[in-house]
C-alpha positions as CSV (number, residue, x, y, z in Angstrom):
1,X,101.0,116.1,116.5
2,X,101.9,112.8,118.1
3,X,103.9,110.4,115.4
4,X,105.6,107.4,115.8
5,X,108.1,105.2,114.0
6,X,108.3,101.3,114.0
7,X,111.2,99.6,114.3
8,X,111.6,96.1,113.3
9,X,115.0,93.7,113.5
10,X,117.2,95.0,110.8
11,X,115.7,98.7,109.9
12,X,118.3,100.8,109.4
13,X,116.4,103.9,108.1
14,X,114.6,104.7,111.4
15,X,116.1,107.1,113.1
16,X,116.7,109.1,109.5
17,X,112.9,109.0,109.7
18,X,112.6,109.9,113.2
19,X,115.1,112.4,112.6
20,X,113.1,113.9,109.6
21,X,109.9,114.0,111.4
22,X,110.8,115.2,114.4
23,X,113.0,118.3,112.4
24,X,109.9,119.3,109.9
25,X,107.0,118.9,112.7
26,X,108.8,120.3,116.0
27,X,108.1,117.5,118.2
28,X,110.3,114.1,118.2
29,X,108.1,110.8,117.2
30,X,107.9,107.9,119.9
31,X,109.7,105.0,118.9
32,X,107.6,101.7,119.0
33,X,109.3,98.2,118.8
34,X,108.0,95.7,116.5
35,X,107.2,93.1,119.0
36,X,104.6,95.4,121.3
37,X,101.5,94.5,121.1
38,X,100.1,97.7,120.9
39,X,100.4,101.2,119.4
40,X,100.6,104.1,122.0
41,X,96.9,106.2,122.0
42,X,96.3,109.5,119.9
43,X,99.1,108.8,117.4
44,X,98.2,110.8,114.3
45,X,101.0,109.5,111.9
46,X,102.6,106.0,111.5
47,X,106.2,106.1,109.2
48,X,106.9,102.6,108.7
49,X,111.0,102.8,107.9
50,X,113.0,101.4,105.5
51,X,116.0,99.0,105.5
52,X,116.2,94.8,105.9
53,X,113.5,93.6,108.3
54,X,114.6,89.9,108.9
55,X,117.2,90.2,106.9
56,X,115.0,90.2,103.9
57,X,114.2,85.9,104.8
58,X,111.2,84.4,103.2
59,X,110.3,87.9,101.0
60,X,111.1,91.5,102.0
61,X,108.2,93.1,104.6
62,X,106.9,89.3,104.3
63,X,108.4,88.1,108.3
64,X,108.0,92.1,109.5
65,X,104.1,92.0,108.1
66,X,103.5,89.4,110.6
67,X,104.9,91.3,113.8
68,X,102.3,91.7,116.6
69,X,102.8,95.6,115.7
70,X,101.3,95.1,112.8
71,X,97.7,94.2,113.6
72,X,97.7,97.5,115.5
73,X,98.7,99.6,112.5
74,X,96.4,98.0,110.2
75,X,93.7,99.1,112.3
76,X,94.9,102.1,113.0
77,X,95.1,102.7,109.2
78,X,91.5,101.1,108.8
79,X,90.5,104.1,111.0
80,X,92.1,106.8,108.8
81,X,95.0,107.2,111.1
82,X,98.2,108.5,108.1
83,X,100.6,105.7,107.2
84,X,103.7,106.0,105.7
85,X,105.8,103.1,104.4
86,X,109.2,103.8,102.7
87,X,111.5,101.4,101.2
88,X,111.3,98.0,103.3
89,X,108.0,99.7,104.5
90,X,106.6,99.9,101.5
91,X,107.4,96.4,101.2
92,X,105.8,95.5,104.9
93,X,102.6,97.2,103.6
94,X,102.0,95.4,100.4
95,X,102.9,92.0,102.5
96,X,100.0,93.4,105.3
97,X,97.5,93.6,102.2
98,X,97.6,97.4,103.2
99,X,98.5,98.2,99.5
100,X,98.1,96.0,96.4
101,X,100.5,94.6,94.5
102,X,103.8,93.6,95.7
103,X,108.1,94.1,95.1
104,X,109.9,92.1,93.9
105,X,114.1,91.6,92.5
106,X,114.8,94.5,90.3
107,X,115.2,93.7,87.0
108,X,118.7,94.2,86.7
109,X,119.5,91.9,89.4
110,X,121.4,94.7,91.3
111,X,121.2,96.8,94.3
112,X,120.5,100.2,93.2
113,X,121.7,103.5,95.1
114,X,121.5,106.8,93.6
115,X,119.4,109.9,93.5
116,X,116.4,109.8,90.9
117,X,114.1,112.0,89.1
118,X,110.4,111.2,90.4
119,X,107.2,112.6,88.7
120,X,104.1,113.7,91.0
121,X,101.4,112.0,89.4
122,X,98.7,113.0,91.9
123,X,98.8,116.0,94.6
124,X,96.1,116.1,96.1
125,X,96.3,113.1,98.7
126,X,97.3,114.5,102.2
127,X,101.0,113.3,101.4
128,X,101.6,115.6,98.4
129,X,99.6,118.5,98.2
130,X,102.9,121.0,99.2
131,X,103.9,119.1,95.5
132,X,102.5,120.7,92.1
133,X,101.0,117.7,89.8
134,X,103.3,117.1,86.9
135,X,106.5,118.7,88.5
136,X,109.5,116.3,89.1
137,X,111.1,116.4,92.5
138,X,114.6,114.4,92.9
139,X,115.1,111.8,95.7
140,X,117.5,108.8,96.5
141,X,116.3,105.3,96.2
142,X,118.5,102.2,97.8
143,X,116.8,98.9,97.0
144,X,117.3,95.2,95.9
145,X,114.0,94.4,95.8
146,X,111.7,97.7,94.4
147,X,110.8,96.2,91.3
148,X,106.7,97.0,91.7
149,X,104.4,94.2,90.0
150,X,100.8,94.3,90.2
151,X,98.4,92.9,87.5
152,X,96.6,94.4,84.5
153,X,94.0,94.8,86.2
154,X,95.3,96.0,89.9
155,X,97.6,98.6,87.6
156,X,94.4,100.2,85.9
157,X,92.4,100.3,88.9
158,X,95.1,102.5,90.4
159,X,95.9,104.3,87.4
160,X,91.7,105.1,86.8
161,X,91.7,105.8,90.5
162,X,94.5,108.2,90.7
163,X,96.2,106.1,93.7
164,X,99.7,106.3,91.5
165,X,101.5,109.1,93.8
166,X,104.8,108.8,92.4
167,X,106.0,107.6,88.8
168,X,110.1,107.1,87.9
169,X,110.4,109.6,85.3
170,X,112.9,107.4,83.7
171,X,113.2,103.6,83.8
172,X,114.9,102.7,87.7
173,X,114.6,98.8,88.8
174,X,111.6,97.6,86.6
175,X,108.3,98.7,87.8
176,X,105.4,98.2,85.7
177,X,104.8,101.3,84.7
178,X,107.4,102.9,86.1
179,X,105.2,103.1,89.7
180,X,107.5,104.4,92.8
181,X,104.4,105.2,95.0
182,X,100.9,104.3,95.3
183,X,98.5,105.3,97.7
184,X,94.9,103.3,99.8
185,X,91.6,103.6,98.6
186,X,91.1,106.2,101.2
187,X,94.3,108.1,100.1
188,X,95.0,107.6,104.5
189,X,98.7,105.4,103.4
190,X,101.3,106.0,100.9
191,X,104.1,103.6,100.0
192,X,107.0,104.9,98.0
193,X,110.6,103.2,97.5
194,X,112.7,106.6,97.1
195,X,113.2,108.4,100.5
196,X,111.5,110.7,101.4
197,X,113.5,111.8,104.7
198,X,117.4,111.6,102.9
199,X,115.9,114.6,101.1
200,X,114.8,117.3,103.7
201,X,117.8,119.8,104.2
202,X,120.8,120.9,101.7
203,X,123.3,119.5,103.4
204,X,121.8,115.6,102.4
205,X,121.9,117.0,98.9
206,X,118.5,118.3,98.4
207,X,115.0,118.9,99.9
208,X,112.7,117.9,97.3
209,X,111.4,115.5,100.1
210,X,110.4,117.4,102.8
211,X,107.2,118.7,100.8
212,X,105.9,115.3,101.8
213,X,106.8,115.6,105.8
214,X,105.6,119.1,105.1
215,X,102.2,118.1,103.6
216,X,101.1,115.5,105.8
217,X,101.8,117.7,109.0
218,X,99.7,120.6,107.5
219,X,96.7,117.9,106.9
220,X,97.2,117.3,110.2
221,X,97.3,120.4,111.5
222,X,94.4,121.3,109.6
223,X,91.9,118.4,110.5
């Protein structure tokens, strides 16, 4: 499996995903600077980090979304290549029109760190099928801005479509619908603001989140 992990100024999360990936799959990701032009051949999985790309200027993901990297992992994603987008990346894809919908200030106006209690709304997208549907896995969230909005409309489409990965399984920063991770139309890119990769061994408090790693590198393996 050949990954890689983008790194754009102010992402302070990617070497925890490097880290993560390269201690679930057996082979250490490449690491690709937001300002190359283009994505190294063959990758089979994109993580998109988390942390303050820009420094959160403009709108979180809004300045990172417009990195020459970018254009190369849309099309990769357009191409059914896995994405992965946690926290800030989540953010970046919703600002790349990867995902609908968008994140705004949580509703309590605060920056929110702590470990929280996460349904599995759907398991059987390549991200989550190590994950039983229904069952509630526990992972840490650090956000200003994970508030998820989306319209009536937008919300339904996902709900009716079963693109609604993760759901808060009690009320975190506002989300409508308490939404902490949708997934594409083609089910080929997830974004979630809990992470994933601060929950993979006991001594970070708890692997609820290595299923994920776990389930995308079996997909992998498998196709």
């Amino acid at each position: 499996m050949k990954a890689a992990v983008i790194t754009f100024p102010g992402s302070n999360c990617d070497r925890d995903m490097a880290v993560a990936i390269h201690k679930i799959s057996g082979k250490a990701p490449l690491r690709v600077w937001h300002g190359d032009a283009e994505l190294p051949d063959g990758l089979d999985f994109i993580a998109l980090p988390g942390g303050f790309s820009y420094g959160d200027y403009l709108r979180s993901g809004a300045m990172a979304a417009n990195s020459p990297i970018m254009r190369s992992v849309i099309d990769a994603a357009n191409k059914g290549v896995p994405v992965l987008g946690v926290c800030n990346g989540f953010q970046v894809l919703t600002e790349s029109g990867l995902l609908p919908g968008a994140l705004m200030r949580n509703a309590g106006q605060t920056f929110i760190c702590r470990t929280v209690p996460l349904k599995v709304e759907n398991n059987q997208s390549l991200f989550t099928s190590r994950y039983e549907a229904g069952q509630i896995i526990h992972i840490p969230v650090a956000h200003h801005d994970g508030n998820y909005f989306a319209d009536d409309a937008t919300l339904d489409r996902l709900e009716g479509d079963g693109r609604v990965a993760f759901r808060y399984a009690e009320p975190c920063n506002g989300s409508r619908r308490d939404i902490a991770g949708i997934l594409n139309a083609a089910g080929n890119v997830l974004g979630m603001m809990p992470h994933p990769e601060r929950a993979i061994e006991d001594e970070l408090g708890g692997t609820d989140g290595r299923a994920l790693f776990e389930s995308v590198f079996e997909s992998l393996a498998v196709a």
